[in-house]
N, CA and C atoms as an extended XYZ file, in Angstrom:
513
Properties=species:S:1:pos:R:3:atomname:S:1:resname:S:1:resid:I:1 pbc="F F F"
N        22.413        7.813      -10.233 N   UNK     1
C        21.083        7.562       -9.692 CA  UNK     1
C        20.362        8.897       -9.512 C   UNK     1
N        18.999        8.613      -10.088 N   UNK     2
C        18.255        9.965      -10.051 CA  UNK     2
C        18.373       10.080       -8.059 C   UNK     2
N        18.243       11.309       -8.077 N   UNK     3
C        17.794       12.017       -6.411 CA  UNK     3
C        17.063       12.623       -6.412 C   UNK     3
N        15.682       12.497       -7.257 N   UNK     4
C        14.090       12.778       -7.488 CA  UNK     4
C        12.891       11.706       -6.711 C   UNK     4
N        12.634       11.792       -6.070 N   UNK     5
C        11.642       11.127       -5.345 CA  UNK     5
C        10.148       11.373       -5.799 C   UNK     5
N         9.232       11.180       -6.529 N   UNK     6
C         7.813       11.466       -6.510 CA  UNK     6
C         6.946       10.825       -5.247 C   UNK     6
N         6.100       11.927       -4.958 N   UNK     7
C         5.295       11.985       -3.553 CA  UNK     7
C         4.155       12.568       -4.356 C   UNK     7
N         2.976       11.620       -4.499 N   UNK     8
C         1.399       11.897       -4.867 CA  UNK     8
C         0.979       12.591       -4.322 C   UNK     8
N        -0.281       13.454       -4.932 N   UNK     9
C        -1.200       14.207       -4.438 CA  UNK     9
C        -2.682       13.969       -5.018 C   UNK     9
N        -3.826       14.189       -4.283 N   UNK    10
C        -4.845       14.154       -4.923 CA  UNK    10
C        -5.906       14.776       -3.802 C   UNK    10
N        -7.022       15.277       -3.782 N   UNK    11
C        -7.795       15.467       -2.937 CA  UNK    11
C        -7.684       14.611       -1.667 C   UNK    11
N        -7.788       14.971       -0.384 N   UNK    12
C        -8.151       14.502        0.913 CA  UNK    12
C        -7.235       13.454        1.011 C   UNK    12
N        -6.108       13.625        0.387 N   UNK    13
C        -4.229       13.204        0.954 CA  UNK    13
C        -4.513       13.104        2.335 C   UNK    13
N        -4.124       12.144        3.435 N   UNK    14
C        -3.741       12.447        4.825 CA  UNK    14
C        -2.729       12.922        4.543 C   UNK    14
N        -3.016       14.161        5.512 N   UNK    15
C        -1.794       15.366        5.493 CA  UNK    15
C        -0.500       15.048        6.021 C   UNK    15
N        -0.977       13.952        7.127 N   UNK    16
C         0.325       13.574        7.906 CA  UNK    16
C         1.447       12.518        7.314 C   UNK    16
N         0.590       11.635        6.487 N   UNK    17
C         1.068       10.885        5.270 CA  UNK    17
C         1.953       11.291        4.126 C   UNK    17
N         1.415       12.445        4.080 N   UNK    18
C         1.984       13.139        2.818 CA  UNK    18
C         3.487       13.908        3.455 C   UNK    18
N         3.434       14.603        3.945 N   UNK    19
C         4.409       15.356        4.671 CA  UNK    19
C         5.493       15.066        5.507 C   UNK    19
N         5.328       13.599        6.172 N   UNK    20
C         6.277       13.444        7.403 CA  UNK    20
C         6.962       12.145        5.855 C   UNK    20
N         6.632       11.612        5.158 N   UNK    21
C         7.848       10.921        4.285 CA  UNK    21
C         8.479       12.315        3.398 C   UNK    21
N         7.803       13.170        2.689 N   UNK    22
C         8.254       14.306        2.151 CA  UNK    22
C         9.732       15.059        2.978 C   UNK    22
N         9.248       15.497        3.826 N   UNK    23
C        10.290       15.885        4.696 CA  UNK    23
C        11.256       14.734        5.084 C   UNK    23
N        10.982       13.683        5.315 N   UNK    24
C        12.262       12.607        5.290 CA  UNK    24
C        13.304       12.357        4.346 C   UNK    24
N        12.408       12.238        3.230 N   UNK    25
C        13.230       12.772        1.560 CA  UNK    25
C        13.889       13.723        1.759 C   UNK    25
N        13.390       14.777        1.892 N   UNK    26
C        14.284       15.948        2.066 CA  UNK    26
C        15.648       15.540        2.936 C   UNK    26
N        15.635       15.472        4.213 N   UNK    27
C        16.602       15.206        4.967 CA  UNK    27
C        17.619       14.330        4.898 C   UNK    27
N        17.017       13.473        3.310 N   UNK    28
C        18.308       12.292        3.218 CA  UNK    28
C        18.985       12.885        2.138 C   UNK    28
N        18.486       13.583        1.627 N   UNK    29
C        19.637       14.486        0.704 CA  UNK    29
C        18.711       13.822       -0.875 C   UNK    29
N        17.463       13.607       -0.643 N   UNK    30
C        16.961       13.588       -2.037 CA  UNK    30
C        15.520       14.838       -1.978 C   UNK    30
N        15.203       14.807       -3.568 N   UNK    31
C        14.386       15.657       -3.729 CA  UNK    31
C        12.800       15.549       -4.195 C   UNK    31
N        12.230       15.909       -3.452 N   UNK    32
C        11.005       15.085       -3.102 CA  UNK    32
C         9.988       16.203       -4.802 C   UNK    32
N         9.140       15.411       -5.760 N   UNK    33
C         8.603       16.144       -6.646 CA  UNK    33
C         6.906       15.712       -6.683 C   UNK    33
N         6.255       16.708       -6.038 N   UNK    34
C         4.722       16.494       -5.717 CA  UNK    34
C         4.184       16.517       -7.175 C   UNK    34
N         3.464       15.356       -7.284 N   UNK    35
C         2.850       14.274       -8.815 CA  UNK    35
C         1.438       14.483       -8.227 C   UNK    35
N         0.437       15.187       -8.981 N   UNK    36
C        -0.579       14.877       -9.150 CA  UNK    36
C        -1.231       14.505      -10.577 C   UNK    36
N        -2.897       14.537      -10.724 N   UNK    37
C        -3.112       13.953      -11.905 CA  UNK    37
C        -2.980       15.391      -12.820 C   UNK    37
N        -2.983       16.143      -11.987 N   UNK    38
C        -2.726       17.770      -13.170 CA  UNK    38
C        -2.009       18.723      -12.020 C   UNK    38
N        -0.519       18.887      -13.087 N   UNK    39
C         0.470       20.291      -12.473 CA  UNK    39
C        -0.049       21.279      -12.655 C   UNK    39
N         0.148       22.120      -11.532 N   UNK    40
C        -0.186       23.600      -10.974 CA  UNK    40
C        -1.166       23.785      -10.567 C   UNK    40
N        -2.084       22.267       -9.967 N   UNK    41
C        -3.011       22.666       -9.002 CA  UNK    41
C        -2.964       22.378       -7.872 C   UNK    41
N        -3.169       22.894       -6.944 N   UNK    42
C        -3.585       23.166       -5.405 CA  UNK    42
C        -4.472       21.729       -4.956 C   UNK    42
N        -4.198       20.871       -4.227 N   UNK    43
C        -5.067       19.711       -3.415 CA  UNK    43
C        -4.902       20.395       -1.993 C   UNK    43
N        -6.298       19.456       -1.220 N   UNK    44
C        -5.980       20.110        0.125 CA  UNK    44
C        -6.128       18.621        0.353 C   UNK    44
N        -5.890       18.332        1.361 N   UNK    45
C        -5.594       17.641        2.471 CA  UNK    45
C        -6.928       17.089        3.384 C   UNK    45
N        -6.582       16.127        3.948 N   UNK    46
C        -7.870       15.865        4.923 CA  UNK    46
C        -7.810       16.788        6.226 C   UNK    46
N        -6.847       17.252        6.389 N   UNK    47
C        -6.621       17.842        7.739 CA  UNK    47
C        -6.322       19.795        7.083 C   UNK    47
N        -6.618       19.906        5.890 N   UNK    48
C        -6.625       21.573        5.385 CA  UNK    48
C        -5.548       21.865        5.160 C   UNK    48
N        -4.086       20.889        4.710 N   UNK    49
C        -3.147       21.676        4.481 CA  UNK    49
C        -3.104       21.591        2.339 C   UNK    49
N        -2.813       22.966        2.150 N   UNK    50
C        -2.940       22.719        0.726 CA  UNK    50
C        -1.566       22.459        0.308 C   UNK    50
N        -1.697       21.667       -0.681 N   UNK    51
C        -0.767       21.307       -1.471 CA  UNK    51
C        -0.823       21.182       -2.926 C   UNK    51
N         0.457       22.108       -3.499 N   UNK    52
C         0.611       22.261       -4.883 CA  UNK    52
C         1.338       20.852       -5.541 C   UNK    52
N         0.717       20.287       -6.500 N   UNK    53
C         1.304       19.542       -7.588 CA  UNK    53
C         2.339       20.502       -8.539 C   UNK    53
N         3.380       19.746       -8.366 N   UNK    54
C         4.142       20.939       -9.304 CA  UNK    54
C         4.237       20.039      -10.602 C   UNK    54
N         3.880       18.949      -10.261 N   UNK    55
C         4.272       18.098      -12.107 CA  UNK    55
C         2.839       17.159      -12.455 C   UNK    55
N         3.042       16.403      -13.316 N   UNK    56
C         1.753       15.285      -13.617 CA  UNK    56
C         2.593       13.988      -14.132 C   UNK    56
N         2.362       12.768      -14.201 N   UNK    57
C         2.855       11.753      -14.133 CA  UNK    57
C         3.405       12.456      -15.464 C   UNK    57
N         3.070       13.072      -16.749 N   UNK    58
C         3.577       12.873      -17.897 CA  UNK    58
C         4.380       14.250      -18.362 C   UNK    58
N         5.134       14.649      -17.234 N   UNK    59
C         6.113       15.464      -16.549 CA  UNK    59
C         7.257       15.006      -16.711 C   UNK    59
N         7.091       13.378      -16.032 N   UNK    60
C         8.345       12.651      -15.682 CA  UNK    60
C         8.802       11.239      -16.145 C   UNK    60
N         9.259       10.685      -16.735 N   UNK    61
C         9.566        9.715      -17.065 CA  UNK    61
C        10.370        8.718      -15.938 C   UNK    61
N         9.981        7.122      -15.788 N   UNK    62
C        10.046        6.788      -14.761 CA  UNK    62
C        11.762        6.425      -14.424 C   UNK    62
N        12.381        6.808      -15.117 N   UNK    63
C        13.541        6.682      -14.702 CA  UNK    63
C        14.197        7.745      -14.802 C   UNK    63
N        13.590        9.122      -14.518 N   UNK    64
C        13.819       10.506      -13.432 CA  UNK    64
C        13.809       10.147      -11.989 C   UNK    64
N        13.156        9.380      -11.476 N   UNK    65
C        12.887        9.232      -10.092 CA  UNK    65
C        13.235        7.840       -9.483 C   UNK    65
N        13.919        7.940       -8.212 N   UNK    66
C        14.365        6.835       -7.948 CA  UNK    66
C        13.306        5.992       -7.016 C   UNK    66
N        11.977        6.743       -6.585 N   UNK    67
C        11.055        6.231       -6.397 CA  UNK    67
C         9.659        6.624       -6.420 C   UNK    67
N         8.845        6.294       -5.626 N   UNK    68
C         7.334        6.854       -5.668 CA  UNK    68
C         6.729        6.981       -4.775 C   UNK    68
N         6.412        7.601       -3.849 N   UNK    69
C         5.457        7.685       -2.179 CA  UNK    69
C         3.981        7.322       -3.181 C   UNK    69
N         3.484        6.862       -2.226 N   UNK    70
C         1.577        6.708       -2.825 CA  UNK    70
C         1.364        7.207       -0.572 C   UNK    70
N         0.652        8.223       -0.395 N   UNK    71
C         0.574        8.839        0.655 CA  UNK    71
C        -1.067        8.070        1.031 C   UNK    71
N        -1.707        7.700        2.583 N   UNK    72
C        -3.106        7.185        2.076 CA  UNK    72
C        -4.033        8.539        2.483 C   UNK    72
N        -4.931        8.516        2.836 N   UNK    73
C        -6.310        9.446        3.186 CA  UNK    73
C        -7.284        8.484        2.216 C   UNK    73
N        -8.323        9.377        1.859 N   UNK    74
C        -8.993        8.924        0.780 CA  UNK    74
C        -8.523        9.675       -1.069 C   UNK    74
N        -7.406        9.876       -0.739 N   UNK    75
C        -6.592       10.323       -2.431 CA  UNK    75
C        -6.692        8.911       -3.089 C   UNK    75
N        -5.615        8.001       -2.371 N   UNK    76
C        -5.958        6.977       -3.175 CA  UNK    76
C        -6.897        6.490       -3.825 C   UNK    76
N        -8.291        6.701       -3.523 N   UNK    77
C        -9.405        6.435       -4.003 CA  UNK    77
C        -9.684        7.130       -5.530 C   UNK    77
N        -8.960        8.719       -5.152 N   UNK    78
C        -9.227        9.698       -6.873 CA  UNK    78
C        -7.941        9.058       -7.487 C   UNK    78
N        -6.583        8.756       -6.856 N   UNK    79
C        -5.146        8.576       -7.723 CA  UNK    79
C        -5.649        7.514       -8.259 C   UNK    79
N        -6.206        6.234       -7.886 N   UNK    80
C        -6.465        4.852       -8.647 CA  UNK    80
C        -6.912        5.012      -10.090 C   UNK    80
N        -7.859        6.431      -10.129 N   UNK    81
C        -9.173        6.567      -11.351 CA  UNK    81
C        -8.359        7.053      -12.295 C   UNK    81
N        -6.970        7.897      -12.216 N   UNK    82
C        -6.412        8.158      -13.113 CA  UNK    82
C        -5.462        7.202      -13.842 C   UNK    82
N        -5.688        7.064      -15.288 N   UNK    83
C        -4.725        5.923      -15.803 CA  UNK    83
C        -3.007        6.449      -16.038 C   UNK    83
N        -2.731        7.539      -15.889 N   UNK    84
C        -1.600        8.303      -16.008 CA  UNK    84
C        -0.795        7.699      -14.494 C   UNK    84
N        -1.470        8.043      -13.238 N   UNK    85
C        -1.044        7.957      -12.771 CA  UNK    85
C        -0.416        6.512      -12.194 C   UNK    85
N        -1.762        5.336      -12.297 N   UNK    86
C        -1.572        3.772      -11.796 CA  UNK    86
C        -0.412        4.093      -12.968 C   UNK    86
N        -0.438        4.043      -14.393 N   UNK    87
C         0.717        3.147      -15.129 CA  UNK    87
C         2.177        3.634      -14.828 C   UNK    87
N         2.165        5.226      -14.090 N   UNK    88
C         3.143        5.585      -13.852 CA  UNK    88
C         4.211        4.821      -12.694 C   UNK    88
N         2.921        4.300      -11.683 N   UNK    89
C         3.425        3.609      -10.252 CA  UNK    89
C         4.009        2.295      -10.896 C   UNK    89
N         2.854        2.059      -11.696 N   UNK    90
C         3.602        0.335      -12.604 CA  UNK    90
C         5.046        0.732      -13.221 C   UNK    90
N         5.370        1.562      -13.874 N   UNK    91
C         6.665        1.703      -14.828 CA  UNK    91
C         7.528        2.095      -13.796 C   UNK    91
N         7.439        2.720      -12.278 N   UNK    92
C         8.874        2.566      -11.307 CA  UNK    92
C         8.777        1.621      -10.915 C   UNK    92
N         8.108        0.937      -10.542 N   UNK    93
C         8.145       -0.349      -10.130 CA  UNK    93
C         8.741       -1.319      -11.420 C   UNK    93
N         8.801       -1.354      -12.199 N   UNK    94
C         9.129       -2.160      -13.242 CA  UNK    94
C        10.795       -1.784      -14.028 C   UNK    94
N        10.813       -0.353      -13.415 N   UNK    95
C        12.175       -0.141      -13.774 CA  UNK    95
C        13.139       -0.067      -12.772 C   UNK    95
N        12.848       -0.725      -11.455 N   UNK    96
C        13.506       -1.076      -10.153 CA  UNK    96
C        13.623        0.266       -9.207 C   UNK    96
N        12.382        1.049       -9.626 N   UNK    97
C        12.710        2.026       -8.262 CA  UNK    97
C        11.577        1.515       -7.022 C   UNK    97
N        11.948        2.381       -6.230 N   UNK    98
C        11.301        2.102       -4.880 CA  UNK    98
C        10.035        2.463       -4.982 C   UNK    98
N         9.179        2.191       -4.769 N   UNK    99
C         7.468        2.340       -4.553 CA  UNK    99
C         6.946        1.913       -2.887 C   UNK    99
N         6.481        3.275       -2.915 N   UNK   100
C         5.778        2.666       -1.054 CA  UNK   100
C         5.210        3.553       -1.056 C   UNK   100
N         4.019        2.715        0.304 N   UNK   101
C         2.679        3.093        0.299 CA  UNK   101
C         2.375        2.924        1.456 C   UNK   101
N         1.704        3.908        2.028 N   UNK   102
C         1.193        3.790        3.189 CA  UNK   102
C        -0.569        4.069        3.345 C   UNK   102
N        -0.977        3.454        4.200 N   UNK   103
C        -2.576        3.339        4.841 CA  UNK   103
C        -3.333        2.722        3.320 C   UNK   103
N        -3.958        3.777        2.616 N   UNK   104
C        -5.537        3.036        1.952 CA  UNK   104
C        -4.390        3.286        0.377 C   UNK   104
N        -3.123        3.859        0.786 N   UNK   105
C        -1.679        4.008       -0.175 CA  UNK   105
C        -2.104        2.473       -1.030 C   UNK   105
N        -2.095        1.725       -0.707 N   UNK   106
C        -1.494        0.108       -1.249 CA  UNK   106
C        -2.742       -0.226       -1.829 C   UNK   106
N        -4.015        0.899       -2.422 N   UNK   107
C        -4.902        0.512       -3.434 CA  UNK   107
C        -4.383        0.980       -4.980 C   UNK   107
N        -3.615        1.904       -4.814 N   UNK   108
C        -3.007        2.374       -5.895 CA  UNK   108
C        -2.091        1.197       -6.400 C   UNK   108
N        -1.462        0.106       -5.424 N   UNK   109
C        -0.395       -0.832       -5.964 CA  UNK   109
C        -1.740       -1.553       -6.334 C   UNK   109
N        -2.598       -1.903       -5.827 N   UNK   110
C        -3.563       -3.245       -6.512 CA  UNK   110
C        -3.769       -2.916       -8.280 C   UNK   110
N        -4.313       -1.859       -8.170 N   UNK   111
C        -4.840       -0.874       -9.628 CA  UNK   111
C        -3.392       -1.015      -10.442 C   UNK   111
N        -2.173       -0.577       -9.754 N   UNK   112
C        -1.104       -0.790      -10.714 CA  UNK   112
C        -0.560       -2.273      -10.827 C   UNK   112
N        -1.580       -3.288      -10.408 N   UNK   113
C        -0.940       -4.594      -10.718 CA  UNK   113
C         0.621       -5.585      -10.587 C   UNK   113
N         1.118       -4.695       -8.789 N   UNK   114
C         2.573       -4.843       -8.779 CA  UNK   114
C         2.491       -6.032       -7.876 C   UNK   114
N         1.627       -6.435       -7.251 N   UNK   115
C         1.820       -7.488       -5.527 CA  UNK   115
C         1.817       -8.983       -5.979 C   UNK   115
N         1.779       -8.892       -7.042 N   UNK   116
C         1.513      -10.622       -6.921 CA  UNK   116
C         3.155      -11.132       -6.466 C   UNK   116
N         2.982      -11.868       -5.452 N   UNK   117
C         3.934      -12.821       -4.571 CA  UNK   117
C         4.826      -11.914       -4.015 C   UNK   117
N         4.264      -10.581       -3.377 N   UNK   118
C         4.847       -9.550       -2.939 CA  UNK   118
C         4.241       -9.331       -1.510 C   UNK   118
N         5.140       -9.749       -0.093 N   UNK   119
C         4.796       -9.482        1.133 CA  UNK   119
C         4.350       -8.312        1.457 C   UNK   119
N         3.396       -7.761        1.724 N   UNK   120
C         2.599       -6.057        1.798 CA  UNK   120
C         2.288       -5.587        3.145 C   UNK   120
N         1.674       -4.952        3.878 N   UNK   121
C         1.196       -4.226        4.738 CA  UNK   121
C        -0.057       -2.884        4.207 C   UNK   121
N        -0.638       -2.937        4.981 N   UNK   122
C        -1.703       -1.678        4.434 CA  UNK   122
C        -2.808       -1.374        5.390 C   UNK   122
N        -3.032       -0.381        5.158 N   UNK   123
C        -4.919       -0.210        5.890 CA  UNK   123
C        -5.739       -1.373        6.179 C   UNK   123
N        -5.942       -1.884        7.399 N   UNK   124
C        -7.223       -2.817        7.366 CA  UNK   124
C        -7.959       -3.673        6.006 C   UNK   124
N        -8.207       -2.308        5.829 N   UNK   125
C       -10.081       -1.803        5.024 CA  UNK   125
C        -9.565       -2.680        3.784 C   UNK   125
N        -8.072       -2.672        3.226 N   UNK   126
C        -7.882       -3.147        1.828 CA  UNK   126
C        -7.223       -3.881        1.839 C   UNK   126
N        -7.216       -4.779        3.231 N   UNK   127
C        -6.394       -6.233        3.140 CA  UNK   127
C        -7.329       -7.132        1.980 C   UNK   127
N        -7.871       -7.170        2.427 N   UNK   128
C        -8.712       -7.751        1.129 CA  UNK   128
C        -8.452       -7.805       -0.488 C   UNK   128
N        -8.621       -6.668       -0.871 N   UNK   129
C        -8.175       -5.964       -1.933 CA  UNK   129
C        -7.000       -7.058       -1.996 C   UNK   129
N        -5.895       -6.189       -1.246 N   UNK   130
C        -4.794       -6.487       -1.560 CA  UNK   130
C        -4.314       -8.026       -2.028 C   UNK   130
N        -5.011       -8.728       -0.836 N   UNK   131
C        -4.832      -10.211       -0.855 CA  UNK   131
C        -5.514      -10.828       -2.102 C   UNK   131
N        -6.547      -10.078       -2.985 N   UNK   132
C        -6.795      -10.821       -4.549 CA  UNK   132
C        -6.131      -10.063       -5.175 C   UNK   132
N        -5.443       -8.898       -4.702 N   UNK   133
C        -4.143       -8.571       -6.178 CA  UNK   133
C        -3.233       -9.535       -5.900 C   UNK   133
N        -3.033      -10.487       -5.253 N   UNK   134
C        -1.564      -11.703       -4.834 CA  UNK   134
C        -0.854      -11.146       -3.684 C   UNK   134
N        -0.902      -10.619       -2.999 N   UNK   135
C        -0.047      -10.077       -1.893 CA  UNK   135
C        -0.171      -10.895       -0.749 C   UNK   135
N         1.168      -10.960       -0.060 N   UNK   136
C         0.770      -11.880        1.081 CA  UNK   136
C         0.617      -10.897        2.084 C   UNK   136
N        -0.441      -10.768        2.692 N   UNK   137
C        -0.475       -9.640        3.633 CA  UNK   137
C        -0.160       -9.680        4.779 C   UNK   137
N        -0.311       -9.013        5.626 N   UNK   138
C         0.683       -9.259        7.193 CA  UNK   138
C         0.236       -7.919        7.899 C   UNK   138
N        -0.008       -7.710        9.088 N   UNK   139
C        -0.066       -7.005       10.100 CA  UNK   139
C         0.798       -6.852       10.699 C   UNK   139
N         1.811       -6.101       10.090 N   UNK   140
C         2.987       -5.399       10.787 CA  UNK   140
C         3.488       -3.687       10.317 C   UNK   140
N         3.926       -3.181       11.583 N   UNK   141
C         4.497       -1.268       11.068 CA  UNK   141
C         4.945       -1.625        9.748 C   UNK   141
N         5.869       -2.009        9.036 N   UNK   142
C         6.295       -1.570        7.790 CA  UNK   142
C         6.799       -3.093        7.225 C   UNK   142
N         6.862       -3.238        6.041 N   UNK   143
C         6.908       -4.297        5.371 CA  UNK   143
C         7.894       -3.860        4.013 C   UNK   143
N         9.194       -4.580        3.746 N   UNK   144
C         9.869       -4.003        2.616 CA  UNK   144
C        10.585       -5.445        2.006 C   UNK   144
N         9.334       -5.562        0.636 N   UNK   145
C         9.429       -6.729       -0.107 CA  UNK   145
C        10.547       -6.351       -1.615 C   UNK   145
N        11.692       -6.541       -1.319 N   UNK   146
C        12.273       -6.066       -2.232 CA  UNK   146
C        12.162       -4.062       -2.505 C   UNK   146
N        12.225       -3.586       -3.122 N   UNK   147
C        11.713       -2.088       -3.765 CA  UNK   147
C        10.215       -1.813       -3.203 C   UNK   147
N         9.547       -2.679       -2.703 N   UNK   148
C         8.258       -1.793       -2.523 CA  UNK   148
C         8.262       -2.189       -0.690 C   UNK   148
N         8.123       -0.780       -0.238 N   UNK   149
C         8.061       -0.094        1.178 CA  UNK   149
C         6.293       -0.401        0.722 C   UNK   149
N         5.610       -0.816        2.539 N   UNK   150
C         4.127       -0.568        2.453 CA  UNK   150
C         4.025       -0.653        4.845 C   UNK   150
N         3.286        0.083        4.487 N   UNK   151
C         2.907        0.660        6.262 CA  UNK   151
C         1.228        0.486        5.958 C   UNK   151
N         0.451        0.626        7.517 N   UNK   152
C        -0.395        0.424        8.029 CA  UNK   152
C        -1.211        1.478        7.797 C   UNK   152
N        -0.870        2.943        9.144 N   UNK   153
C        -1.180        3.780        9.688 CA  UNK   153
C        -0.703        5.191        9.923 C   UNK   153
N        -0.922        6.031       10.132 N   UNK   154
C        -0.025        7.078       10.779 CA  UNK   154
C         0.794        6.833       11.605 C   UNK   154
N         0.060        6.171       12.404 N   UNK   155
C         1.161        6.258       13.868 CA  UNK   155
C         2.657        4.800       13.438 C   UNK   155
N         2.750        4.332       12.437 N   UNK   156
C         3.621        3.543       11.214 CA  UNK   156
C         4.412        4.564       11.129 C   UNK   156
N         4.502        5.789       10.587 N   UNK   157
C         5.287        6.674        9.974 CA  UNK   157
C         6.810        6.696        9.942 C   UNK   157
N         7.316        6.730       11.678 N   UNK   158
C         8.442        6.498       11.818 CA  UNK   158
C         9.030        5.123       11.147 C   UNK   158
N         8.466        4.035       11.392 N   UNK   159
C         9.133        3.074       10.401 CA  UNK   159
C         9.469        2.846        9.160 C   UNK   159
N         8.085        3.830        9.014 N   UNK   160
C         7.813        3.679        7.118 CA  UNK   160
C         8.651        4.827        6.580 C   UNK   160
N         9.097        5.700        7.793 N   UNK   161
C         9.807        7.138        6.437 CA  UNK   161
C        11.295        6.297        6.684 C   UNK   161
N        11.531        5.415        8.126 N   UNK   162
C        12.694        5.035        8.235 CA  UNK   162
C        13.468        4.289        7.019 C   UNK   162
N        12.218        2.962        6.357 N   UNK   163
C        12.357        1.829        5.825 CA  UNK   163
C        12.661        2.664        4.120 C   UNK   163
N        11.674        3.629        3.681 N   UNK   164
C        11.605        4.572        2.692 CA  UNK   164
C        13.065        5.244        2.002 C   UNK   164
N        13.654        5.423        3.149 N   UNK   165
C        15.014        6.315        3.468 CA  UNK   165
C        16.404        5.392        2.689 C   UNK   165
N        16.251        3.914        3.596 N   UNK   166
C        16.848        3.128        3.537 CA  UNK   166
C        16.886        2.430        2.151 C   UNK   166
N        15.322        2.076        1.827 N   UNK   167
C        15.277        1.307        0.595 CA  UNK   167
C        15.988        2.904       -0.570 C   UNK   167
N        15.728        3.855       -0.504 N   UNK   168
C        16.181        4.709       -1.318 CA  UNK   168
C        17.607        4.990       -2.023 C   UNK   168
N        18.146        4.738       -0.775 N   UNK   169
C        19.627        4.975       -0.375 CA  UNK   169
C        20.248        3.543       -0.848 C   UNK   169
N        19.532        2.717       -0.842 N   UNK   170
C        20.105        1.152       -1.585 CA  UNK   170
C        20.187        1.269       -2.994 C   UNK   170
N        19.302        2.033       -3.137 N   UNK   171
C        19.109        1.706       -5.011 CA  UNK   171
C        19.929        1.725       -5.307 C   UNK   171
């Protein structure tokens, strides 16, 4: 089993999103590889922390990685526009790795076409969304429908890096 984890990047990432599952990866003894839509550039953060992409979806082939963070802020909004990146989230998901998403995270699963008859969690703002990609949605900290991990909020985190950890360690 790969012990490569991909963790997205894109402009105005919540920083806290991005970082507190990153570092959880780390601590379970896998290796976390920051995916943006182009390696070797610098994103910052909603909160100013910069962050380097060290790869691009076509870096990695989806069965290098045993899963996929989608982090929320408003990134999700630029990660959706890239087609590299949605088909990349579709092909771990399709080759049984873990995919999870947290906050405005679970617009990137709509765009990658993974929820139909898939119990979800997400941001408010894209229950909607979510619920015409097929998802049954739910208002709860963390939600783990098979391989795909999905959270609310920040203040989610602890559940979601918990649930993240766990689904990882199953594969």
């Amino acid at each position: 089993m790969s012990k490569k984890v991909a963790v997205l990047v894109e402009e105005n990432v919540h920083d806290l999103e991005f970082w507190y599952p990153f570092y959880r990866i780390v601590e379970a003894g896998f290796e976390p590889v920051v995916v943006g839509p182009v390696a070797g550039k610098a994103y910052t953060g909603k909160l100013g922390t910069s962050i380097e992409a060290t790869a691009s979806p076509a870096d990695l082939s989806p069965s290098d990685v045993a899963g996929v963070v989608v982090p929320g802020g408003w990134a999700p909004d630029r990660l959706r526009t890239h087609k590299s990146i949605v088909d990349f989230v579709r092909e771990v998901s399709a080759s049984g790795g873990v995919v999870a998403a947290i906050c405005h995270g679970g617009s990137v699963l709509v765009s990658a076409g993974i929820l139909k008859g898939i119990k979800a969690t997400s941001y408010k703002s894209i229950r909607d969304d979510m619920v015409l990609a097929g998802a049954e949605w739910v208002d709860e900290p963390v939600v783990v429908s098979g391989k795909l991990v999905t959270s609310r909020t920040p203040s989610d985190l602890p559940a979601f890096g918990k649930a993240l950890v766990e689904a990882l360690e199953s594969k």
